[in-house]
PDBQT receptor file of N, H, CA, C and O in Angstrom, charges set to zero:
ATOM      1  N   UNK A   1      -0.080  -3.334   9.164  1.00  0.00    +0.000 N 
ATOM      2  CA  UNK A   1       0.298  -1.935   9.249  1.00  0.00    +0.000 C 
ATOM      3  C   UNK A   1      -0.746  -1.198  10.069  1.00  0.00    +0.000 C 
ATOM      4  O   UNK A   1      -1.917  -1.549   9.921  1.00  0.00    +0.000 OA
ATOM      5  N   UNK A   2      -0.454  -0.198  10.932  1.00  0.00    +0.000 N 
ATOM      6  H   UNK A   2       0.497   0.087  11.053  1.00  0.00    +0.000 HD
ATOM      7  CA  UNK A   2      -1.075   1.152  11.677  1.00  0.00    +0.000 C 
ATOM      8  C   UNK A   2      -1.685   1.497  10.442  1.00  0.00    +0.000 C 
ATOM      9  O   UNK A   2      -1.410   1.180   9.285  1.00  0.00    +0.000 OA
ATOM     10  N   UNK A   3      -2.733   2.346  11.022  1.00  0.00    +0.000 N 
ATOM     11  H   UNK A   3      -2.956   2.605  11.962  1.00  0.00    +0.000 HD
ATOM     12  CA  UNK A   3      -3.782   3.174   9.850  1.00  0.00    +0.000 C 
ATOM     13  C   UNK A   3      -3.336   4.487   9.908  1.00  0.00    +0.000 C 
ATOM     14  O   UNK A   3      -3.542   5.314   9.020  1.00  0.00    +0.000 OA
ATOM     15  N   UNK A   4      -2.516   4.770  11.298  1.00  0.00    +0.000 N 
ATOM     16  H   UNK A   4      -2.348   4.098  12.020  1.00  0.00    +0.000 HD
ATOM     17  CA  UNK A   4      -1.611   6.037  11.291  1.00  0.00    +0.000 C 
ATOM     18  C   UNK A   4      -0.963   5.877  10.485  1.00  0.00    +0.000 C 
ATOM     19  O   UNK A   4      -0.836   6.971   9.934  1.00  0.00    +0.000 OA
ATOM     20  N   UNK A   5      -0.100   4.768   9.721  1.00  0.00    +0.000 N 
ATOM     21  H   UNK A   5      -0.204   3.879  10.169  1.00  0.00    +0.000 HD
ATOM     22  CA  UNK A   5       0.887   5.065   8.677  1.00  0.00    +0.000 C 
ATOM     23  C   UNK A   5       0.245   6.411   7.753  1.00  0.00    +0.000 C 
ATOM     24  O   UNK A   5       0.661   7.565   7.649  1.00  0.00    +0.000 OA
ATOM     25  N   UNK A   6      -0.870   5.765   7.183  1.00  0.00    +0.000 N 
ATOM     26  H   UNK A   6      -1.208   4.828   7.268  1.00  0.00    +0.000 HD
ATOM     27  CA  UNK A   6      -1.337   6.763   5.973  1.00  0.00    +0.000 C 
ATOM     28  C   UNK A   6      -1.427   8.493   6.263  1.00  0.00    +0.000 C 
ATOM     29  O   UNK A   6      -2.088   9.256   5.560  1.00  0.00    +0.000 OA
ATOM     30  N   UNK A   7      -0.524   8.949   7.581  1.00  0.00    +0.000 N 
ATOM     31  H   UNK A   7       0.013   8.329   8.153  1.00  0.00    +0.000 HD
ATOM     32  CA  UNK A   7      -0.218  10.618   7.434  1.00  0.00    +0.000 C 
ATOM     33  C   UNK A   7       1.473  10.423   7.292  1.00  0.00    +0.000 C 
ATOM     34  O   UNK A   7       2.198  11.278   7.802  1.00  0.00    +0.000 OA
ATOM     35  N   UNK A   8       1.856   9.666   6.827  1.00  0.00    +0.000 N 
ATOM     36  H   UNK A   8       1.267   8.972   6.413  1.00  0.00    +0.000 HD
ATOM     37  CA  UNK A   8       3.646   9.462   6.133  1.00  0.00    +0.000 C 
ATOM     38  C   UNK A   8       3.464   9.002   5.040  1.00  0.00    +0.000 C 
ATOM     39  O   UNK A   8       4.309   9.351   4.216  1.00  0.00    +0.000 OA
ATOM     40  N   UNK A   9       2.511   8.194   4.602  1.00  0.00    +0.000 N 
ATOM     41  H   UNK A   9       1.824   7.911   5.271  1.00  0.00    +0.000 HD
ATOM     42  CA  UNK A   9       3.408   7.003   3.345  1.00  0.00    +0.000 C 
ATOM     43  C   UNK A   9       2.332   8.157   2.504  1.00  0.00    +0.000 C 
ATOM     44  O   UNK A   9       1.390   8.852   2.885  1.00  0.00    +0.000 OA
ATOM     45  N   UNK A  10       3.063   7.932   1.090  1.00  0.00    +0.000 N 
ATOM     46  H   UNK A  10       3.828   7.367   0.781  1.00  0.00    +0.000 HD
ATOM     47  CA  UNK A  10       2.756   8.147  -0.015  1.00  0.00    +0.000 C 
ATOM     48  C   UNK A  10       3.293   7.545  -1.380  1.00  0.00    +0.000 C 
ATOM     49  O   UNK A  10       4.478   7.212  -1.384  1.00  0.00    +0.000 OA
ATOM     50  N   UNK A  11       2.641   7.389  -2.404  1.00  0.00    +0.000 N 
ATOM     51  H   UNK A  11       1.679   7.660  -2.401  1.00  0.00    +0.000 HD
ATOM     52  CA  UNK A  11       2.760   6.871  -3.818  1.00  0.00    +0.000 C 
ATOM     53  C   UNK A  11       4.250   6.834  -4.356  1.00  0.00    +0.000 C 
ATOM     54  O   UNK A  11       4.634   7.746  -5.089  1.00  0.00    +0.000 OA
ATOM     55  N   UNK A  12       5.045   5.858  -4.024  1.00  0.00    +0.000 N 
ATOM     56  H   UNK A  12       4.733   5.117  -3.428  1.00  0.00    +0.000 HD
ATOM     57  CA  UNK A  12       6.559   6.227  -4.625  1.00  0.00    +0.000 C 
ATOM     58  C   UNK A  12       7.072   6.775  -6.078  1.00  0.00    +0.000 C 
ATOM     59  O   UNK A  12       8.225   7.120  -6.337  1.00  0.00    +0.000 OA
ATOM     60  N   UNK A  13       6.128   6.775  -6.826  1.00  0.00    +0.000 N 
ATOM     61  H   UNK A  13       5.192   6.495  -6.616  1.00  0.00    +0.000 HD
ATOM     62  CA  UNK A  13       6.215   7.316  -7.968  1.00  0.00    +0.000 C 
ATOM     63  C   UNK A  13       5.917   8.648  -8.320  1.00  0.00    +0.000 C 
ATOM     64  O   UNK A  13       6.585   9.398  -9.033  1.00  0.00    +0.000 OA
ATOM     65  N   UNK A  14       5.115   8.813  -7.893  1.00  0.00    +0.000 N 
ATOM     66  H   UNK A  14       4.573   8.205  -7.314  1.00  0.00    +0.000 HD
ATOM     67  CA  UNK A  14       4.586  10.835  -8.326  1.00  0.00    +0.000 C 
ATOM     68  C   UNK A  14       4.634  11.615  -6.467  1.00  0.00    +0.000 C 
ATOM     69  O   UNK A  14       5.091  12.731  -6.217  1.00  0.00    +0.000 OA
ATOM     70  N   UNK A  15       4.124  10.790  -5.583  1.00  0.00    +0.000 N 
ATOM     71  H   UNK A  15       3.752   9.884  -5.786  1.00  0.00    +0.000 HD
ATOM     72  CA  UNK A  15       4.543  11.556  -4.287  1.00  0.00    +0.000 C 
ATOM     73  C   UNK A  15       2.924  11.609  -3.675  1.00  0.00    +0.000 C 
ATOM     74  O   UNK A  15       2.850  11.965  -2.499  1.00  0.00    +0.000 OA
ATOM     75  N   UNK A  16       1.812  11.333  -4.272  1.00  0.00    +0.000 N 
ATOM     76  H   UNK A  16       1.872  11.044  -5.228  1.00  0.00    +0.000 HD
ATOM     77  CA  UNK A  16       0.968  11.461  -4.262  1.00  0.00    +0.000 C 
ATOM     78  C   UNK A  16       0.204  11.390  -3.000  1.00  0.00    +0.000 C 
ATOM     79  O   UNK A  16       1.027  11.479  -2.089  1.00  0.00    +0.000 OA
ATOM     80  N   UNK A  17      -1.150  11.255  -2.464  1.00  0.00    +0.000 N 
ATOM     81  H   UNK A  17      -1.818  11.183  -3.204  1.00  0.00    +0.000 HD
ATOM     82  CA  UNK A  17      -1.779  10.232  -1.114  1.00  0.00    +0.000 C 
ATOM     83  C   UNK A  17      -2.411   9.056  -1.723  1.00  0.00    +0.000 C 
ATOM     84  O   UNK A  17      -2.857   8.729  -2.824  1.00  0.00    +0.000 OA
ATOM     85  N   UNK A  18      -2.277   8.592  -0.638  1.00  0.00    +0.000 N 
ATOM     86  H   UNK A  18      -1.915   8.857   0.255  1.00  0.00    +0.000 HD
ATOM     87  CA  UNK A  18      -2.887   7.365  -0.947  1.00  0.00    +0.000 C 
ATOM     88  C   UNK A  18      -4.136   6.820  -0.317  1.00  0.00    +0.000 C 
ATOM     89  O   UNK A  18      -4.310   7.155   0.854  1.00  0.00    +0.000 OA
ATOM     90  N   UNK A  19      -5.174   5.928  -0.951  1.00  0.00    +0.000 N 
ATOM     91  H   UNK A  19      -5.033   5.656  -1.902  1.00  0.00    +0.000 HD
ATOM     92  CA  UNK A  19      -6.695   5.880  -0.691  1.00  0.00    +0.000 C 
ATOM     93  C   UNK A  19      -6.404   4.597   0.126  1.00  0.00    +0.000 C 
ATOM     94  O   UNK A  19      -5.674   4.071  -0.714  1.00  0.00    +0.000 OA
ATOM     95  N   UNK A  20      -6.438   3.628   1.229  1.00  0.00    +0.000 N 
ATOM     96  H   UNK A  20      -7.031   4.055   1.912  1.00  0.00    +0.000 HD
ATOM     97  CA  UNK A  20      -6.746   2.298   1.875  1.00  0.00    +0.000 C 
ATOM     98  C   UNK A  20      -7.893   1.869   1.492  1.00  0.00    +0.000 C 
ATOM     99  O   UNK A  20      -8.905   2.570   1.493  1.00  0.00    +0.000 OA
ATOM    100  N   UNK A  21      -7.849   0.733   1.147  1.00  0.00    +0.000 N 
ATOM    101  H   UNK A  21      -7.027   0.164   1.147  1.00  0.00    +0.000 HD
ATOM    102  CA  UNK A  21      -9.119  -0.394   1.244  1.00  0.00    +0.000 C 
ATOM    103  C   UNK A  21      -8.886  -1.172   2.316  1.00  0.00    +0.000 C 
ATOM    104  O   UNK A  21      -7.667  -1.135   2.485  1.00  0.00    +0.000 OA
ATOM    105  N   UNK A  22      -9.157  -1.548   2.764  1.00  0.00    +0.000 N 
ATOM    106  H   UNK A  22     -10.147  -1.578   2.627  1.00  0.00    +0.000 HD
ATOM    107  CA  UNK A  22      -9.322  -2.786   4.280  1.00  0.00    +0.000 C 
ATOM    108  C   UNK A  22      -9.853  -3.797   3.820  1.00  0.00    +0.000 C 
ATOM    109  O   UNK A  22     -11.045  -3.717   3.525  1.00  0.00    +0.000 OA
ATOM    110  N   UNK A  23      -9.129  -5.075   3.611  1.00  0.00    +0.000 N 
ATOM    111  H   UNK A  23      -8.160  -5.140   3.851  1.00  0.00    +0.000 HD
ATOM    112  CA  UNK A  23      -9.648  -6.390   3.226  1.00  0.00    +0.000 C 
ATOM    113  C   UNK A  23      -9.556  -7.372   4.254  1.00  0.00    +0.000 C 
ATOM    114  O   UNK A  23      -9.867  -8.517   3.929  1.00  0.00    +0.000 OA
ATOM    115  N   UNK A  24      -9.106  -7.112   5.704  1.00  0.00    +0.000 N 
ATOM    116  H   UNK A  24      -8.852  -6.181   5.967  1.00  0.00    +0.000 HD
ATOM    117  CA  UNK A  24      -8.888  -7.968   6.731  1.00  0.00    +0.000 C 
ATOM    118  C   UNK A  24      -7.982  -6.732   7.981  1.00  0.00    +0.000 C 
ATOM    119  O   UNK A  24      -6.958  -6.115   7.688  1.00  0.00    +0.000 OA
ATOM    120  N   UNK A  25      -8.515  -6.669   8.972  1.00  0.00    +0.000 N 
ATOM    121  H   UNK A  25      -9.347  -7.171   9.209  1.00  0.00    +0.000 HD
ATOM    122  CA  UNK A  25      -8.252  -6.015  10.159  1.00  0.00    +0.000 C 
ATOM    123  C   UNK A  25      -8.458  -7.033  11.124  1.00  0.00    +0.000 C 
ATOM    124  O   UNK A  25      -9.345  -7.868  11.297  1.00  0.00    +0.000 OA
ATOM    125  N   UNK A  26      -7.036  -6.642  11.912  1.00  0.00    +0.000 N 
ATOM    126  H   UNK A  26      -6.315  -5.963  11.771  1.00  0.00    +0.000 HD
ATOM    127  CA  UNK A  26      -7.082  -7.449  13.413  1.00  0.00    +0.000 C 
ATOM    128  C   UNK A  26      -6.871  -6.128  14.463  1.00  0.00    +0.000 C 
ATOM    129  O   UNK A  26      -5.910  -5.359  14.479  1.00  0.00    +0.000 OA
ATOM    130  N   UNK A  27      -8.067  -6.111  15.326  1.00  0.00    +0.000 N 
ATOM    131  H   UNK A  27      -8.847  -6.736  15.312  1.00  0.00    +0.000 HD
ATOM    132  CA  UNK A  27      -7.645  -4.781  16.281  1.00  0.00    +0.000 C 
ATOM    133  C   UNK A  27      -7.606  -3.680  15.317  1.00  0.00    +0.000 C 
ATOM    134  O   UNK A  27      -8.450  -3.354  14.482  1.00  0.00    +0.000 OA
ATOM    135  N   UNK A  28      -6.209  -3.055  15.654  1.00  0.00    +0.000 N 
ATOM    136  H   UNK A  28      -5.524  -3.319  16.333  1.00  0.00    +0.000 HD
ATOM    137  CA  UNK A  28      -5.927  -1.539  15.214  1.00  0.00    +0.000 C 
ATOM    138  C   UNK A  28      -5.199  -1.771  14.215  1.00  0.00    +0.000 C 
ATOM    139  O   UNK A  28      -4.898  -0.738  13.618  1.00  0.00    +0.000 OA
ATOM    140  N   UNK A  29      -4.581  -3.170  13.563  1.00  0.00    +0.000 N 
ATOM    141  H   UNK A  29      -4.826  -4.010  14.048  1.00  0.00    +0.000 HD
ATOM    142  CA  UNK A  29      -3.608  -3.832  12.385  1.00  0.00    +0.000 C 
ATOM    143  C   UNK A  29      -4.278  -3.904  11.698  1.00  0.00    +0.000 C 
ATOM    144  O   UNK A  29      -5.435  -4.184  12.014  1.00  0.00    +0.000 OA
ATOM    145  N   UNK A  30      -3.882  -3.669  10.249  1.00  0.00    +0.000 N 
ATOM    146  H   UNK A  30      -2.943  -3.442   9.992  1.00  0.00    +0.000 HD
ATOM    147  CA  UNK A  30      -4.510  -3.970   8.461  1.00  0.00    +0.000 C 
ATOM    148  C   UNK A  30      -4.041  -4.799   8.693  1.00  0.00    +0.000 C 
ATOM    149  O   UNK A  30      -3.306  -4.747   9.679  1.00  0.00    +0.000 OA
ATOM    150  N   UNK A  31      -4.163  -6.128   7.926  1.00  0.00    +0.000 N 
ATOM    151  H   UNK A  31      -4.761  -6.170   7.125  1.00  0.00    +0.000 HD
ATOM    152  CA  UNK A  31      -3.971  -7.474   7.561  1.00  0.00    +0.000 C 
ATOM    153  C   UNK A  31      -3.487  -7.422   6.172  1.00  0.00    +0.000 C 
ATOM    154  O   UNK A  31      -2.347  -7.765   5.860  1.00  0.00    +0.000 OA
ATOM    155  N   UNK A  32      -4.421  -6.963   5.294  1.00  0.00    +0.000 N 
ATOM    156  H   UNK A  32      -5.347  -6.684   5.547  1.00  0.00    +0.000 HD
ATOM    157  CA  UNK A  32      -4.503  -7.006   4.062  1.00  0.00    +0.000 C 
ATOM    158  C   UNK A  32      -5.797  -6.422   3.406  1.00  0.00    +0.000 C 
ATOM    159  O   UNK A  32      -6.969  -6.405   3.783  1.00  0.00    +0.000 OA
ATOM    160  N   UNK A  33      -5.080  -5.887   2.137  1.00  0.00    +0.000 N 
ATOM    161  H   UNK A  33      -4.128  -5.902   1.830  1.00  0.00    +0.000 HD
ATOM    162  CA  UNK A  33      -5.680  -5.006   1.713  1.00  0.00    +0.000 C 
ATOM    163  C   UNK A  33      -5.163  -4.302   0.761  1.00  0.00    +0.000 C 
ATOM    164  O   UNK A  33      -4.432  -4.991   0.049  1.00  0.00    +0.000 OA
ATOM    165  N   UNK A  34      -5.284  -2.455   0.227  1.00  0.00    +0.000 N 
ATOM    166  H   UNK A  34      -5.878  -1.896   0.805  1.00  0.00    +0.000 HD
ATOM    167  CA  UNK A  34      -4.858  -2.123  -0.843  1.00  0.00    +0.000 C 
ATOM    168  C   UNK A  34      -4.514  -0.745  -0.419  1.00  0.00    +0.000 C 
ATOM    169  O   UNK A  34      -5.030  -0.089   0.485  1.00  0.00    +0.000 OA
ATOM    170  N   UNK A  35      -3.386  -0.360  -1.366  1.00  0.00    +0.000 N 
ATOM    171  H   UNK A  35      -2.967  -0.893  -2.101  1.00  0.00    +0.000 HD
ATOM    172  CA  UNK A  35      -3.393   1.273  -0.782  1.00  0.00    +0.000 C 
ATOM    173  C   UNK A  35      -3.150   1.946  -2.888  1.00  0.00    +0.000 C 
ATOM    174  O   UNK A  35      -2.254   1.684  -3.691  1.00  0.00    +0.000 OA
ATOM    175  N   UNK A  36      -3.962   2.506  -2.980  1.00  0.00    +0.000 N 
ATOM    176  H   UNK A  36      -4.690   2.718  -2.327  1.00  0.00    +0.000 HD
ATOM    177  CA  UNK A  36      -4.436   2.998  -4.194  1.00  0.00    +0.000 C 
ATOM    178  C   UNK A  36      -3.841   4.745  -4.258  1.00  0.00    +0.000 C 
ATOM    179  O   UNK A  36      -4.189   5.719  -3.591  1.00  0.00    +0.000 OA
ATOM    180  N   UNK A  37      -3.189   4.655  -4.958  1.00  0.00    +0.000 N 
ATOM    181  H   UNK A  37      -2.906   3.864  -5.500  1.00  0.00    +0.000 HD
ATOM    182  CA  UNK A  37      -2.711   6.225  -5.483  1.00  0.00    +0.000 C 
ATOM    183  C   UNK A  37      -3.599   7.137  -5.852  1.00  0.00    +0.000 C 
ATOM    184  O   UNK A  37      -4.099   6.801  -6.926  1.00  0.00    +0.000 OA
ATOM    185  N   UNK A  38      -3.929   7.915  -5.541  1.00  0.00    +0.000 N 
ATOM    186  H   UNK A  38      -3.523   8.188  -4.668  1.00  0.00    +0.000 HD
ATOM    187  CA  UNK A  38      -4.801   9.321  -5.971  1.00  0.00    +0.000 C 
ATOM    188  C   UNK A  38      -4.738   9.880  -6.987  1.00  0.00    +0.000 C 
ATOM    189  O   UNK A  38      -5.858  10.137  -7.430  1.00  0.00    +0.000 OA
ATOM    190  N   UNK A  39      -3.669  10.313  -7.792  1.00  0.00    +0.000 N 
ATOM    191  H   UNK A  39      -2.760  10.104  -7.432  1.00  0.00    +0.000 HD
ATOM    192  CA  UNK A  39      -3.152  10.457  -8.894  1.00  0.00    +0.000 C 
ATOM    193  C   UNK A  39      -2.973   9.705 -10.050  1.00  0.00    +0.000 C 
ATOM    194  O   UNK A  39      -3.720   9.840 -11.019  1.00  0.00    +0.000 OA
ATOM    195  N   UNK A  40      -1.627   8.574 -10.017  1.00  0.00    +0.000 N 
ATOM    196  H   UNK A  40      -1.020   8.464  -9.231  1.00  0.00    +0.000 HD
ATOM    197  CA  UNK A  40      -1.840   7.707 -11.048  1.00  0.00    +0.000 C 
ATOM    198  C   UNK A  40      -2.684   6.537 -10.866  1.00  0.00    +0.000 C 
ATOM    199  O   UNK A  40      -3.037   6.031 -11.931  1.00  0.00    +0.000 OA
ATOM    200  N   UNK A  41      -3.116   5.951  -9.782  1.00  0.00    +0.000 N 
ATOM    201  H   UNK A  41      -2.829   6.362  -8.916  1.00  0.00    +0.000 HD
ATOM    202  CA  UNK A  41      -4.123   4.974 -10.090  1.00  0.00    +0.000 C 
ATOM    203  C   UNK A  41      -3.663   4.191  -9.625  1.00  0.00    +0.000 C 
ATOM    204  O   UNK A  41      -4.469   3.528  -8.972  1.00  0.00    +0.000 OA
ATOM    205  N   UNK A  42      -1.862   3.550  -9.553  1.00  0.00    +0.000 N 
ATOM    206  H   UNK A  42      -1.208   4.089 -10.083  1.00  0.00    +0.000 HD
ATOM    207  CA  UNK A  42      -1.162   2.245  -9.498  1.00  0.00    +0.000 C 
ATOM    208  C   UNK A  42      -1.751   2.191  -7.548  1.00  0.00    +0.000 C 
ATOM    209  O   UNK A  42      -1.854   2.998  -6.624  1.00  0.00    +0.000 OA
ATOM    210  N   UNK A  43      -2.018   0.583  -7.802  1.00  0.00    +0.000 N 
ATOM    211  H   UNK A  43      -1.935  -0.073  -8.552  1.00  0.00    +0.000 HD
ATOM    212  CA  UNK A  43      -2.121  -0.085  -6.878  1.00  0.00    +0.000 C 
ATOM    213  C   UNK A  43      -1.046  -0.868  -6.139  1.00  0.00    +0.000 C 
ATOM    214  O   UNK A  43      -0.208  -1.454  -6.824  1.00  0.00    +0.000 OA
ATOM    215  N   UNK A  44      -0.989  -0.933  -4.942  1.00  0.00    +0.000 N 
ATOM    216  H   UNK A  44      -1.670  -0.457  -4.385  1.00  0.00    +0.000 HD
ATOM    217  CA  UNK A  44      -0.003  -1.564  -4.194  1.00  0.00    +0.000 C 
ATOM    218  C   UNK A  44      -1.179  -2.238  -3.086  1.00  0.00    +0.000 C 
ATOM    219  O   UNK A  44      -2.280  -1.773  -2.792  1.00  0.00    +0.000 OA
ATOM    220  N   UNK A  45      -0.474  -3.585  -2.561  1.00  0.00    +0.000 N 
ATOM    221  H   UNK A  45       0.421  -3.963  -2.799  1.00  0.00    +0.000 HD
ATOM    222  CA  UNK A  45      -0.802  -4.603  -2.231  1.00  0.00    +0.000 C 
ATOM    223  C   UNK A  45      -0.296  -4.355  -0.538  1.00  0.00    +0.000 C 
ATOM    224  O   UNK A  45       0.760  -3.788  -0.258  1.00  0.00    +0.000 OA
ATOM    225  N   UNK A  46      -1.263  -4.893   0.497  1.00  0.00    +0.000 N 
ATOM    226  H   UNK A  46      -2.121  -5.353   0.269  1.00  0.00    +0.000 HD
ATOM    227  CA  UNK A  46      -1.027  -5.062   1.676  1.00  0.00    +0.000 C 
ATOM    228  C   UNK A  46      -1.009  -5.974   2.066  1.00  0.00    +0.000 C 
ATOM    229  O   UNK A  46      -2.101  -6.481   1.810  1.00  0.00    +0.000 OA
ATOM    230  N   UNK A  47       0.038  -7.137   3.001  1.00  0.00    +0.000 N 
ATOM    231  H   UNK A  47       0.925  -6.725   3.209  1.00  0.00    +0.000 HD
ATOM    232  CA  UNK A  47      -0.152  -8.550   2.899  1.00  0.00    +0.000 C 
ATOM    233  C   UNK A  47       0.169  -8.656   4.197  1.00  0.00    +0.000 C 
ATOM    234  O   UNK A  47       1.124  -8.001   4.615  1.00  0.00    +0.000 OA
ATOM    235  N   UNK A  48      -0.516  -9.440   5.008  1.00  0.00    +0.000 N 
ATOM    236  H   UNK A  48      -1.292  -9.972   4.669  1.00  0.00    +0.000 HD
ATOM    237  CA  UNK A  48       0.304 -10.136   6.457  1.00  0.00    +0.000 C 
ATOM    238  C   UNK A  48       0.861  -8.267   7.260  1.00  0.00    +0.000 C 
ATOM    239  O   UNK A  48       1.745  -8.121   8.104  1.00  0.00    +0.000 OA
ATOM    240  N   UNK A  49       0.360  -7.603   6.896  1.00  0.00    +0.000 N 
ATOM    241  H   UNK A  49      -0.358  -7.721   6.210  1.00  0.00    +0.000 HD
ATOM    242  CA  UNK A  49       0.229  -6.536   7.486  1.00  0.00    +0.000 C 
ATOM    243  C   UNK A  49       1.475  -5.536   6.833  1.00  0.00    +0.000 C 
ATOM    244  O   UNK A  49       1.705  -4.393   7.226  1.00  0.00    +0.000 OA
ATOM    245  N   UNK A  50       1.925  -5.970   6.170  1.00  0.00    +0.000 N 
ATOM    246  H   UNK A  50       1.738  -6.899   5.850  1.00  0.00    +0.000 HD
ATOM    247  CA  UNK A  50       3.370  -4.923   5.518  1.00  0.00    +0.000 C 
ATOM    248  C   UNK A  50       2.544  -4.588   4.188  1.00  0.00    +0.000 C 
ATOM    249  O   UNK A  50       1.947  -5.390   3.471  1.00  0.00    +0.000 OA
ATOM    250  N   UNK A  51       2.669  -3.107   4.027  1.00  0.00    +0.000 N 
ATOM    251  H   UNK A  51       3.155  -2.455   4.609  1.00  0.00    +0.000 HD
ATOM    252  CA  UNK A  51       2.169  -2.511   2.458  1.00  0.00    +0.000 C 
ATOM    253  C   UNK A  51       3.817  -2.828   1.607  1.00  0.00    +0.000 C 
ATOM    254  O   UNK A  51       4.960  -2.806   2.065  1.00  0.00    +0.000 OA
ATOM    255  N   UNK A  52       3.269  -3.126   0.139  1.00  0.00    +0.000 N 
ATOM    256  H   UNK A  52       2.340  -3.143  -0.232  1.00  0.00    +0.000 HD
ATOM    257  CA  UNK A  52       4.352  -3.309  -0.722  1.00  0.00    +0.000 C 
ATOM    258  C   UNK A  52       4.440  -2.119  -1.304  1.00  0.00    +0.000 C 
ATOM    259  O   UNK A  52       3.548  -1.882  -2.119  1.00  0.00    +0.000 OA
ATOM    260  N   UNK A  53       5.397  -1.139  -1.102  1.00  0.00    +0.000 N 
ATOM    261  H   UNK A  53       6.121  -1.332  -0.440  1.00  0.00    +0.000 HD
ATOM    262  CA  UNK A  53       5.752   0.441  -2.121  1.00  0.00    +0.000 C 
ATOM    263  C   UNK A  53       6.241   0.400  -2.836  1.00  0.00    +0.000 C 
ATOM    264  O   UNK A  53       6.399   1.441  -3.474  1.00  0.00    +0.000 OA
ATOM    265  N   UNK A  54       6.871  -0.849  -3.295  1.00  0.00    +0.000 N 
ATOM    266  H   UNK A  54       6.743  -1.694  -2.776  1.00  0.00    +0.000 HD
ATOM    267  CA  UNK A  54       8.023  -0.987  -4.488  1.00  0.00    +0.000 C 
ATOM    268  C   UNK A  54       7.308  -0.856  -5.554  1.00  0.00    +0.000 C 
ATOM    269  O   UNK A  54       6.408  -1.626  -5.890  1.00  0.00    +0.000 OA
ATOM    270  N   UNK A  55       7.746   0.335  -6.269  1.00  0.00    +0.000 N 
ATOM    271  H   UNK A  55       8.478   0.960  -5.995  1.00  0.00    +0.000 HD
ATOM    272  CA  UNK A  55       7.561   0.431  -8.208  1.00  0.00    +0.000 C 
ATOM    273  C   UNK A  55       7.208  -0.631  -8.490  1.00  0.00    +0.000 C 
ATOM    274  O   UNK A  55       7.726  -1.658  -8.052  1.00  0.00    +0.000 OA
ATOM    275  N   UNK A  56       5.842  -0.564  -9.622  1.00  0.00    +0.000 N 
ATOM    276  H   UNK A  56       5.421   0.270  -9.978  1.00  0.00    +0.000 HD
ATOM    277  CA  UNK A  56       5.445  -2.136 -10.239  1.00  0.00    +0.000 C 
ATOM    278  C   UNK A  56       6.639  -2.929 -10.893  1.00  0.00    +0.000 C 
ATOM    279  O   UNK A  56       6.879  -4.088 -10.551  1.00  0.00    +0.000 OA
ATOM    280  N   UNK A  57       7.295  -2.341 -11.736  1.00  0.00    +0.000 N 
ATOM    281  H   UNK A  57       7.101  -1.400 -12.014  1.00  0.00    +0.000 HD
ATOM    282  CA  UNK A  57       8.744  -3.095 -12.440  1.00  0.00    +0.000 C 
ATOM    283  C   UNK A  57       9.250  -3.608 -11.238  1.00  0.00    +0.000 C 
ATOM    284  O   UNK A  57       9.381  -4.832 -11.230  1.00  0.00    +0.000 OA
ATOM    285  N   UNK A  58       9.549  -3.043 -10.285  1.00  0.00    +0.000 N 
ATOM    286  H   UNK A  58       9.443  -2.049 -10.292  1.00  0.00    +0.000 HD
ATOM    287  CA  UNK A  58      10.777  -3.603  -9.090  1.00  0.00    +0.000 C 
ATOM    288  C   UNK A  58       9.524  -4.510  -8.329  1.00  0.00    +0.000 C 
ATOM    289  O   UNK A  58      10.077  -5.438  -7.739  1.00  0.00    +0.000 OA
ATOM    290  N   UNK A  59       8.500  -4.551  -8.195  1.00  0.00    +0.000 N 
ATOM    291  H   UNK A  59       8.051  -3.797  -8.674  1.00  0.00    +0.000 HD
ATOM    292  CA  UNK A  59       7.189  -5.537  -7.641  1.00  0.00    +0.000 C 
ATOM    293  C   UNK A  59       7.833  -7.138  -8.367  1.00  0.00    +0.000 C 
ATOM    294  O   UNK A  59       8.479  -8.051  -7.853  1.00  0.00    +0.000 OA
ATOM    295  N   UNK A  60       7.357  -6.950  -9.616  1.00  0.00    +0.000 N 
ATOM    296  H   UNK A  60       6.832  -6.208 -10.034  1.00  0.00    +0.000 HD
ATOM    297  CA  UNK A  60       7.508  -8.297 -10.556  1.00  0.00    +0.000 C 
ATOM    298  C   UNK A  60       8.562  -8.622 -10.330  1.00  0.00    +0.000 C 
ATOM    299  O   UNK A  60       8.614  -9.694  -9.727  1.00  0.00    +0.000 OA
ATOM    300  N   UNK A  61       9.689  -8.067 -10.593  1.00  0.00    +0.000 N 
ATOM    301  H   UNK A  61       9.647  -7.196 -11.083  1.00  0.00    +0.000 HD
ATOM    302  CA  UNK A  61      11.063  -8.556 -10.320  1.00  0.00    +0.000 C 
ATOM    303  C   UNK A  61      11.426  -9.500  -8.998  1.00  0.00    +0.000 C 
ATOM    304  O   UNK A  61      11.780 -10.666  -8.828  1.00  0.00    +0.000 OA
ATOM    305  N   UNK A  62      11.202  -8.584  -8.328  1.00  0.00    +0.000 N 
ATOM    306  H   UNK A  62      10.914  -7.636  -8.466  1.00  0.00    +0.000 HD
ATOM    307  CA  UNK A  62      11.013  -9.490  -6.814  1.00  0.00    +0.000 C 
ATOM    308  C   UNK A  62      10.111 -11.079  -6.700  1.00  0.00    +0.000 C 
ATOM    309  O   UNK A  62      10.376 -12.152  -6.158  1.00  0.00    +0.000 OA
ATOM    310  N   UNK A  63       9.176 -10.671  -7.349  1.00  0.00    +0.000 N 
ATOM    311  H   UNK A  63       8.961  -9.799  -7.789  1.00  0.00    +0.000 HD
ATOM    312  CA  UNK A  63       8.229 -12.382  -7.325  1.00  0.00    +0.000 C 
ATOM    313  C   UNK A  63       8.956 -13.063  -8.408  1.00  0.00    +0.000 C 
ATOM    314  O   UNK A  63       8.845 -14.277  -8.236  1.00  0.00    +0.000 OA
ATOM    315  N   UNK A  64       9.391 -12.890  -9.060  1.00  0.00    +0.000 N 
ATOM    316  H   UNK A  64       9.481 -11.904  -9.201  1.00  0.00    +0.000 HD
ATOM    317  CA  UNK A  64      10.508 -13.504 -10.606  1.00  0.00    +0.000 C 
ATOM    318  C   UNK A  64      11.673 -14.827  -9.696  1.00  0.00    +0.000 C 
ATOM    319  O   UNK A  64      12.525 -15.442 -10.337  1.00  0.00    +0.000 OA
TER     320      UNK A  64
């Protein structure tokens, strides 16, 4: 993902911003990493460069 994403995306649950961690950058691409809610706390996962926004319930479900 662009690091520009983070002036669009926000917390699908309350609407919130969201904090990036950077755990792997290529160039101007996140790799992986974390994008952390400001508000409630819930964490979402950055993998192979796509952030996961899906609600934790709808998260698990999907890996199920």
């Amino acid at each position: 993902m662009k690091e520009s994403l983070m002036d669009v995306i926000c917390c699908p649950l309350d609407k919130a911003d969201l904090d990036l961690d950077i755990d792997e950058r290529d160039d101007e691409e996140i790799l992986t990493g974390t994008l952390t809610c400001t508000e409630c706390g819930e964490i979402y996962p950055i993998e192979d460069g796509i952030p996961n926004l899906l609600p934790p319930d709808m998260r698990e479900e999907a890996m199920a």
